[in-house]
C-alpha positions as CSV (number, residue, x, y, z in Angstrom):
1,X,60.2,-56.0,-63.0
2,X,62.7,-58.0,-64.9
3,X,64.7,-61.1,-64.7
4,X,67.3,-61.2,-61.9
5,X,69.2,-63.6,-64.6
6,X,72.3,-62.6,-67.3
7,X,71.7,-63.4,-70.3
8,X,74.9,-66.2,-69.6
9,X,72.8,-67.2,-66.8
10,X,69.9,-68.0,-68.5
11,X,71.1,-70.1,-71.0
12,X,73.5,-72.4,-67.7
13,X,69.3,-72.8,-66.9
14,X,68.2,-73.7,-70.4
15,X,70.8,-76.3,-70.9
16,X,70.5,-77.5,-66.9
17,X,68.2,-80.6,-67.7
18,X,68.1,-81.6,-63.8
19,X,67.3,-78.6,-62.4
20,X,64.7,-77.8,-59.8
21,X,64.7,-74.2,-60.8
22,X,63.4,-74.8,-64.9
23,X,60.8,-75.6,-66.6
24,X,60.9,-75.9,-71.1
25,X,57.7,-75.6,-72.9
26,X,58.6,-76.3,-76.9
27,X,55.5,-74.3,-77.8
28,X,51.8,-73.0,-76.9
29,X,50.1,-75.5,-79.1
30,X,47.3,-77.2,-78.2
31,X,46.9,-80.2,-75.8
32,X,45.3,-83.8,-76.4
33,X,42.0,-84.1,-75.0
34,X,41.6,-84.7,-71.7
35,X,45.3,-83.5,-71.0
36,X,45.9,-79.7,-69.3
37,X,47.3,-77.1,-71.9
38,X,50.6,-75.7,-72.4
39,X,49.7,-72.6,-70.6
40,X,47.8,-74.3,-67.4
41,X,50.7,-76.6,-67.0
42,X,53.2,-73.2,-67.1
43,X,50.8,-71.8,-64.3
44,X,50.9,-75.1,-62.4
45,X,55.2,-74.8,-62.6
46,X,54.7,-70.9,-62.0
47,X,52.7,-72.2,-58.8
48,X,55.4,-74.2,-57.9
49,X,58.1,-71.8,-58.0
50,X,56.3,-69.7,-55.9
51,X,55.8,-71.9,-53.4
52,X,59.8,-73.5,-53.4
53,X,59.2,-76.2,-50.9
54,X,63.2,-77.0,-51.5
55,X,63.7,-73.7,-49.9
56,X,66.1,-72.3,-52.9
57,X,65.4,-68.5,-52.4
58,X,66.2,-68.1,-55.9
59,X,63.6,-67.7,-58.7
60,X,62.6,-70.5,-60.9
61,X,62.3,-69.9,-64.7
62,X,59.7,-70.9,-67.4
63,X,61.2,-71.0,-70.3
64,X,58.6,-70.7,-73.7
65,X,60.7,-71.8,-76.7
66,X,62.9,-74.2,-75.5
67,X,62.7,-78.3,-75.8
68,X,63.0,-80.6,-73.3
69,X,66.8,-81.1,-74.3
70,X,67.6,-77.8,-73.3
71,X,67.9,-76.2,-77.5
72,X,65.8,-73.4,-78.8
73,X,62.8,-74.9,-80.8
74,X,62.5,-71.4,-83.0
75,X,58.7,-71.0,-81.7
76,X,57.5,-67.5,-82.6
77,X,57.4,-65.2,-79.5
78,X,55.2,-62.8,-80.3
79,X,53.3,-59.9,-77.9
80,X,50.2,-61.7,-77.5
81,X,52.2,-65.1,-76.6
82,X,53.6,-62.9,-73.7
83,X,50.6,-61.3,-72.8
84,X,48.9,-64.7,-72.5
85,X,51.6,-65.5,-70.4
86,X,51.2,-62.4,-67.9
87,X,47.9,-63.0,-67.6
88,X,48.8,-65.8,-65.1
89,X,49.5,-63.7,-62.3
90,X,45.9,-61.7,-62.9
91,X,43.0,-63.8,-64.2
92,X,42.1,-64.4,-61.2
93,X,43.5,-68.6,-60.9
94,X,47.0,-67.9,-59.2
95,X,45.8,-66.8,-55.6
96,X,48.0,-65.0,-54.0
97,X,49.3,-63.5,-57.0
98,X,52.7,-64.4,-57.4
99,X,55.6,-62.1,-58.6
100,X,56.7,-62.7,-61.6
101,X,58.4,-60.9,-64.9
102,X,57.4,-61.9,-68.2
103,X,60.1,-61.0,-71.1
104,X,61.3,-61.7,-74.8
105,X,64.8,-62.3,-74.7
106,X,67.8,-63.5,-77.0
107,X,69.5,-66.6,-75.8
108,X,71.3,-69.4,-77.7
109,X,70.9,-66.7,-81.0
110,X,66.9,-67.4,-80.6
111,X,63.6,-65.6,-79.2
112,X,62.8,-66.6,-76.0
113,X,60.2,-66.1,-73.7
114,X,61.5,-65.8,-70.3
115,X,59.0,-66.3,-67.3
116,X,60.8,-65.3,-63.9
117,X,59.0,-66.3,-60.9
118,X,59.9,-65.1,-57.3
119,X,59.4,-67.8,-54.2
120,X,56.5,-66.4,-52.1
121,X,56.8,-64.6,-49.0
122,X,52.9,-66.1,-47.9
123,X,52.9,-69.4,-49.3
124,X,50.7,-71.7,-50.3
125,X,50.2,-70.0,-53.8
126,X,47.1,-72.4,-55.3
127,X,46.4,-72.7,-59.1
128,X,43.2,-73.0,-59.8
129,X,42.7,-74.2,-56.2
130,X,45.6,-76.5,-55.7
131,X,48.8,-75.9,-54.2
132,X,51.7,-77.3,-57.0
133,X,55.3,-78.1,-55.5
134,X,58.6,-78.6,-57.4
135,X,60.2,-82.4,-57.1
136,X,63.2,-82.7,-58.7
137,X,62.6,-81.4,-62.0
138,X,58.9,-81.9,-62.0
139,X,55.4,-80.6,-60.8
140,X,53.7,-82.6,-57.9
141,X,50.8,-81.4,-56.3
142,X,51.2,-80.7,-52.5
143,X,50.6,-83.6,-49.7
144,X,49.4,-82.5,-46.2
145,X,52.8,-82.4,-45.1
146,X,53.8,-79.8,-47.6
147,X,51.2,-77.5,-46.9
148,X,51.9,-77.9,-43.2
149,X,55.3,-76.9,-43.9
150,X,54.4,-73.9,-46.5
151,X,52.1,-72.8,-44.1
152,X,54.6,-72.8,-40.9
153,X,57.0,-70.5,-43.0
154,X,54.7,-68.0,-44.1
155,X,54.4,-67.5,-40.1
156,X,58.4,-66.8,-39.9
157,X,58.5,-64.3,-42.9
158,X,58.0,-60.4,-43.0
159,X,53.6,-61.0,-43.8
160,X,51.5,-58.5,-44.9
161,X,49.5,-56.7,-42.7
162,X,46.2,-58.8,-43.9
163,X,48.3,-61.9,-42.3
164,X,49.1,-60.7,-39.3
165,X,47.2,-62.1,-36.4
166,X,44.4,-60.5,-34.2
167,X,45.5,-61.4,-30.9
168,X,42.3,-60.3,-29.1
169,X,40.1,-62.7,-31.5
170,X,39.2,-66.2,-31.1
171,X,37.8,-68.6,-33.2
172,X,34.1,-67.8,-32.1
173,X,34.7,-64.5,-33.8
174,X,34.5,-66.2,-37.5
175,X,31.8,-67.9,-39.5
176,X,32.9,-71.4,-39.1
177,X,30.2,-72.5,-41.2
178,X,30.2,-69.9,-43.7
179,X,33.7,-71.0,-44.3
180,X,33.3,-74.5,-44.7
181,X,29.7,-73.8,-46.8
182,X,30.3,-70.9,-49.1
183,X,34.7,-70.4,-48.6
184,X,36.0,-73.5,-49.2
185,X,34.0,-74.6,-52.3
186,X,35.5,-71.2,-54.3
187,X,39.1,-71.9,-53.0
188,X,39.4,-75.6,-53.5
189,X,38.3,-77.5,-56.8
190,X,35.9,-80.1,-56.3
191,X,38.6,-83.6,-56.7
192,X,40.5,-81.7,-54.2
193,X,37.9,-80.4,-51.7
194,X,36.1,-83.9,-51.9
195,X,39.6,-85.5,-50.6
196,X,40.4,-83.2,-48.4
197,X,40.5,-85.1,-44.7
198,X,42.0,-81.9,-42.9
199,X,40.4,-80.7,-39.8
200,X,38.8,-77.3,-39.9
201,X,41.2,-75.8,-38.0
202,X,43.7,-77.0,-40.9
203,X,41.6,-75.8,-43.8
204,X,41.5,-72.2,-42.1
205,X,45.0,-72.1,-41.6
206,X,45.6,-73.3,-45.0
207,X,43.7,-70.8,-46.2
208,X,45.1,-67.7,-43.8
209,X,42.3,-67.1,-42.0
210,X,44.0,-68.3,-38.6
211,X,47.7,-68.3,-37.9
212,X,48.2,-72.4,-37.7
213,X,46.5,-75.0,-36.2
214,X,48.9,-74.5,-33.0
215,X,48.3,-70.8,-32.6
216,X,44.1,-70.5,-33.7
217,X,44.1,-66.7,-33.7
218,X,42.1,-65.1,-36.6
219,X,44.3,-63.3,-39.3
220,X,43.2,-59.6,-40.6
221,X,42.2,-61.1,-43.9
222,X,40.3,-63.7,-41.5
223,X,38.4,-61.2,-39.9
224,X,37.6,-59.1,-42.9
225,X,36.3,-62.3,-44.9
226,X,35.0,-64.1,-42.2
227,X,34.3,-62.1,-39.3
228,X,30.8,-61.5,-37.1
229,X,32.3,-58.3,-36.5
230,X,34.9,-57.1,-38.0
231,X,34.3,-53.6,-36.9
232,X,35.4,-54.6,-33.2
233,X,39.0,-55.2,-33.9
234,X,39.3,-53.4,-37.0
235,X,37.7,-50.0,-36.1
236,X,37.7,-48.3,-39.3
237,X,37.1,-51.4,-41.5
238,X,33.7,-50.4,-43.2
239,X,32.3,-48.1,-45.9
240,X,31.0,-45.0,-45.0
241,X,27.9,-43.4,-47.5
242,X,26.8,-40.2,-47.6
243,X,23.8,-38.6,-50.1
244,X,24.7,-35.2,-50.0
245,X,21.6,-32.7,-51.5
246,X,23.9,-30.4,-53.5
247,X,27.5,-30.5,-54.5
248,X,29.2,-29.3,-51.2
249,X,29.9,-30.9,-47.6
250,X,27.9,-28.3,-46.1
251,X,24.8,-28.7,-48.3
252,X,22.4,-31.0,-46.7
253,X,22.5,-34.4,-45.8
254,X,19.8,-36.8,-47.9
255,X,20.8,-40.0,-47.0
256,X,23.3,-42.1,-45.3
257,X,24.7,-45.7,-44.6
258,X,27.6,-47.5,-42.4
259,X,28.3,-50.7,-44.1
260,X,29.8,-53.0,-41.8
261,X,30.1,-56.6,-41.0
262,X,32.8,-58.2,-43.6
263,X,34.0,-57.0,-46.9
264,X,31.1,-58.9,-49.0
265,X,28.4,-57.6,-46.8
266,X,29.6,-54.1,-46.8
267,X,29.8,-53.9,-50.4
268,X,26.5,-55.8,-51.0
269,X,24.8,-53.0,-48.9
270,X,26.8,-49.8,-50.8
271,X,26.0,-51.3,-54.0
272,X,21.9,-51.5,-52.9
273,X,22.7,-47.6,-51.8
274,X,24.5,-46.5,-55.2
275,X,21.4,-48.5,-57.2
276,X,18.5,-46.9,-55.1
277,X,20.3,-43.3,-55.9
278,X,21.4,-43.9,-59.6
279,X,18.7,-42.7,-62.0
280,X,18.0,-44.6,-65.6
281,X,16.9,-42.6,-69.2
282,X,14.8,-44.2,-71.7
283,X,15.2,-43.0,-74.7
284,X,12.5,-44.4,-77.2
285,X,12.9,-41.8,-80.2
286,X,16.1,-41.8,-81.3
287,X,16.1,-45.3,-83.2
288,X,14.4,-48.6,-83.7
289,X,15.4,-49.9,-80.0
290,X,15.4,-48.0,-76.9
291,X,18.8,-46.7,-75.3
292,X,19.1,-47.0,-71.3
293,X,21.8,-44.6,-69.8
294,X,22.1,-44.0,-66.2
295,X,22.7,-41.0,-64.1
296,X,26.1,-42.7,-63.2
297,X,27.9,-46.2,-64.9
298,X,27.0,-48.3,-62.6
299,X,30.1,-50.6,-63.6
300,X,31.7,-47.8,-62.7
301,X,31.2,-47.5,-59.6
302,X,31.3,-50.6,-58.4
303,X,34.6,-51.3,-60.2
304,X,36.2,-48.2,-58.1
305,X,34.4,-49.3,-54.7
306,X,35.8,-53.0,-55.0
307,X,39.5,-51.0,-55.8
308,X,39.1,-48.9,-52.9
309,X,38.7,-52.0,-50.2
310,X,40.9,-54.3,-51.8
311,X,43.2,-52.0,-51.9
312,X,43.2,-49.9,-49.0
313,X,45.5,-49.6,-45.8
314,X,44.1,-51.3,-42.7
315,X,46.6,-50.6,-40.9
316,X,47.2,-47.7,-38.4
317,X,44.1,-45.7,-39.2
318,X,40.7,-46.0,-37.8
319,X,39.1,-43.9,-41.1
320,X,36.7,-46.0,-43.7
321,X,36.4,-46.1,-47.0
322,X,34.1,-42.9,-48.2
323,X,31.8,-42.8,-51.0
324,X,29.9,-39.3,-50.8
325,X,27.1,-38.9,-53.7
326,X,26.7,-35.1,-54.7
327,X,24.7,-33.9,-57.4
328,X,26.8,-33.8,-60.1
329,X,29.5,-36.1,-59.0
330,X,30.8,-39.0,-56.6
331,X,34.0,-39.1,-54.7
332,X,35.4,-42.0,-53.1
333,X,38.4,-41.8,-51.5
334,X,40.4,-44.5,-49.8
335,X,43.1,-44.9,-47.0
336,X,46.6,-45.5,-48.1
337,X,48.1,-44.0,-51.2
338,X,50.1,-45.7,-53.9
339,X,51.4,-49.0,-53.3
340,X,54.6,-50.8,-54.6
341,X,55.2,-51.7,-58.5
342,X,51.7,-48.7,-58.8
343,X,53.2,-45.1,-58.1
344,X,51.1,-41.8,-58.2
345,X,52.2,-41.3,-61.6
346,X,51.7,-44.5,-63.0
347,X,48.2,-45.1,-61.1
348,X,45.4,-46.5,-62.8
349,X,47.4,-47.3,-65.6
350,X,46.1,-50.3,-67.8
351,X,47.6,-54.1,-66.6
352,X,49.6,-52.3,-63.7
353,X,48.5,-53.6,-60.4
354,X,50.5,-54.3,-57.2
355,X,48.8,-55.9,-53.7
356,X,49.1,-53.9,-50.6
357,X,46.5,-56.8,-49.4
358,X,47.1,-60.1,-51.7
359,X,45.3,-62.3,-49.3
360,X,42.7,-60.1,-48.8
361,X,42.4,-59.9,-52.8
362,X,42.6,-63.4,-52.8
363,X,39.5,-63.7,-50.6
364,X,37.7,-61.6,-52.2
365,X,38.0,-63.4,-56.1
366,X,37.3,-66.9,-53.4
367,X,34.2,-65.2,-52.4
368,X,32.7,-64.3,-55.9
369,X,33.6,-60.1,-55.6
370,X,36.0,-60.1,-58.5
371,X,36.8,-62.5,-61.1
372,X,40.1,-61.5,-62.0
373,X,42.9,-58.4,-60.8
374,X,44.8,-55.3,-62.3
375,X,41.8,-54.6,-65.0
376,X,39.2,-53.0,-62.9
377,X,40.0,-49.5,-63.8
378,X,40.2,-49.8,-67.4
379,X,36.8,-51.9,-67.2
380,X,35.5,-48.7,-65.1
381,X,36.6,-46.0,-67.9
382,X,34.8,-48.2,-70.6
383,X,31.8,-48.3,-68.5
384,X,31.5,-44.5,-68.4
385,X,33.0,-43.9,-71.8
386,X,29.5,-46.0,-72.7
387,X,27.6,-44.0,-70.6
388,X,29.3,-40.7,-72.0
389,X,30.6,-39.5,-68.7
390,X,34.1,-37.9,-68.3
391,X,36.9,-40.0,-67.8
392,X,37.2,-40.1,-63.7
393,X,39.9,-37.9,-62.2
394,X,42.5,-39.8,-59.4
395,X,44.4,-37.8,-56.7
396,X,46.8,-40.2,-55.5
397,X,48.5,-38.3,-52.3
398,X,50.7,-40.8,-50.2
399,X,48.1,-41.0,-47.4
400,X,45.2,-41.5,-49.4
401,X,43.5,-42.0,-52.7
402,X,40.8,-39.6,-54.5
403,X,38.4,-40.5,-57.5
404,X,35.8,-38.0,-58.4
405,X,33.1,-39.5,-61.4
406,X,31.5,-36.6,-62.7
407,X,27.9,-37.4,-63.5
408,X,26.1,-37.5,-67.0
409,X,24.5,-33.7,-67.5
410,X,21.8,-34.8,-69.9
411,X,20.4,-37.5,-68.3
412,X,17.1,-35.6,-68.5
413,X,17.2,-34.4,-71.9
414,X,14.6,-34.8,-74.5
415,X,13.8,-39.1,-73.0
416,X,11.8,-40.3,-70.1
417,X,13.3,-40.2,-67.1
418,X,12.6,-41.9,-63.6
419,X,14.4,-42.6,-60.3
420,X,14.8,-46.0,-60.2
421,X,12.5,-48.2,-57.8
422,X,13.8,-50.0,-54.7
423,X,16.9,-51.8,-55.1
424,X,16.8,-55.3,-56.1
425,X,17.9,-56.9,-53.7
426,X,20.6,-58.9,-55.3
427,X,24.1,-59.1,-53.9
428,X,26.1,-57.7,-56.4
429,X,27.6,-59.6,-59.3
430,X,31.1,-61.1,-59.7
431,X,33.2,-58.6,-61.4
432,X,37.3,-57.6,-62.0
433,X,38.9,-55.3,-60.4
């Protein structure tokens, strides 16, 4: 995506000291102590854009470069400046991640970096837990009023399906407490979570897991996150894990699993499956240390497994994600093909990512799962590269998605070898995905 803005445009924003729509940052150079960094207070104004409280419809602009009277400051704009400044919409801190275009251009005769952010279409956007406004030309975070109002637009706009509402829910259907316990203290920071005087009803809506505080009906993203039961109003919202004793559907079954319940319990439970089949190699001859390698990455697998249910299609099918384990390979394959910015021939390129789900991806970084967006795959291809396995294979058709991990062929070969013992026990660690 690129700038909606001429170049003659652009520079009418540059020199526009009053405008709501700008923001100048001379440079990237370090902060006083104490005082937010050039690059936290770009993601607070990218926050802000994204949210356009003023109602502007237009995008607001960061420009990198440029002092505060509106001339270029001849700051180098080099590719890692602009891939610090991409990194805002996927490290994880910008929840839901905005869209935005990060570019060099040549305005005024100077490099500049050009940072185009579109307004929201499910506002609030939080940075780093807090929801940042535009007043006048400057960043404010948002009073109770202003999220009231964000959050009664996002109920007139075109939602993703994670937004829209379960009609046939209630209340009683999420983990109140589990919300207020474990939820809130991931999505808030503490100065704002200790101030916060909002009713519960106001925090869920706040944080899309009802419609509003008018209209308490769970969201999808609600029910997945939160829910007792997802399954009940979301039929084929679990993971479905088959053992299979050879490399074919028809060879026999050894074990199997539904994972159900919400999105952190299914995974915790396929994760304790894919340990308890995985197998580890010591290998105590062929240095001064001994070298553990694993029947299958198990970064690897997680990293595509996370993919697969953040990224998925809830709607209009009643068919789970499916991870089948067959001797010499696993294959999970996922509802809903390609989505958006990510086509079949660009998928599982590195940095691309595009959010079929945002809130749902948003919950899922809230609720420890992932750590940051649009990386997983390329963390997933190291992890197996490490493990020398082949590189996995993705069949992207437009109702579905296919990755097949072949498995290590030596795992056996020449080092002591044991199936592993019973699963830990641990819920799996935060990750990226």
């Amino acid at each position: 995506m690129t700038t909606p803005y001429s170049d003659s445009a652009l520079e009418a924003l540059m020199a526009d000291l009053e405008s709501e729509l700008v923001e100048r940052k001379e440079s990237l150079r370090r902060a006083p102590p104490g005082k937010d960094g050039p690059v936290e207070r770009i993601r607070q104004a990218v926050c802000a854009f994204a949210n356009d409280l003023p109602s502007h419809n237009r995008p607001g602009v960061v420009f990198v470069g440029v002092r505060d009277d509106g001339t270029p400051s001849g700051f180098p704009i080099t590719d890692r400046l602009l891939q610090r400044l991409a990194d805002i919409k996927t490290d994880g801190h910008t929840l839901p991640p905005p869209t935005m275009s990060v570019e060099k251009r040549v305005l005024a005769g100077h490099d500049v970096a050009v940072v185009t952010v579109h307004p929201s279409d499910a506002p609030p956007v939080r940075a780093r837990g807090r929801i940042w406004i535009r007043v006048g030309p400057r960043r404010a975070i948002a009073t109770a009023q202003d999220e009231r109002i964000l959050n009664e637009r996002r109920r007139y706009r075109d939602t993703p399906f994670d937004l829209r509402p379960l009609y046939r829910a209630t209340l009683s259907d999420l983990h109140i407490r589990r919300f207020e316990e474990d939820y809130l203290p991931g999505a808030l920071d503490p100065e704002a979570l200790a101030a916060n005087d909002r009713t519960t009803e106001e925090r869920l809506a706040a944080a899309r897991m009802i419609l509003s505080v008018e209209d308490p009906v769970p969201t999808v993203v609600g029910m997945l996150a939160l829910g007792r039961t997802p399954q009940d109003f979301l039929p084929g919202a679990y993971i479905q894990f088959l053992r299979i004793e050879g490399t074919g559907l028809a060879d026999p079954i050894r074990d199997e699993a539904r994972c159900t319940g919400d999105v952190k319990k299914q995974l915790e439970r396929l994760i304790l499956k894919l340990d308890a089949h995985n197998r580890t190699s010591v290998d105590i001859t062929s240095g001064p240390r001994e070298i553990r390698r694993h029947l299958h990455a198990p970064d690897a697998l997680r990293q595509i497994a996370y993919n697969a249910v953040m990224h998925r299609t809830y709607e209009g099918t009643n068919a789970p994600v499916r991870v089948t384990w067959f001797d010499d390979r696993v294959e999970i394959i996922s509802p809903g093909g390609a989505y958006g910015a990510v086509t079949a021939e660009e998928f599982g390129r590195s940095g691309l990512a595009d959010y079929r789900n945002p809130s749902l991806a948003e919950a899922m970084r809230v609720l420890g799962i992932v750590q940051r967006f649009g990386v997983g795959i390329g963390i997933a291809r190291d992890a197996l590269h490490r493990n020398a396995q082949p590189e996995p294979v993705f069949d992207v058709q437009p109702n579905w998605m296919r990755c097949v991990i072949r498995a290590r062929t030596n795992v056996e070969d020449g080092v002591q070898s044991a199936r592993d013992s019973a699963p830990s026990g641990r819920p799996p660690g935060a990750t990226t995905t």
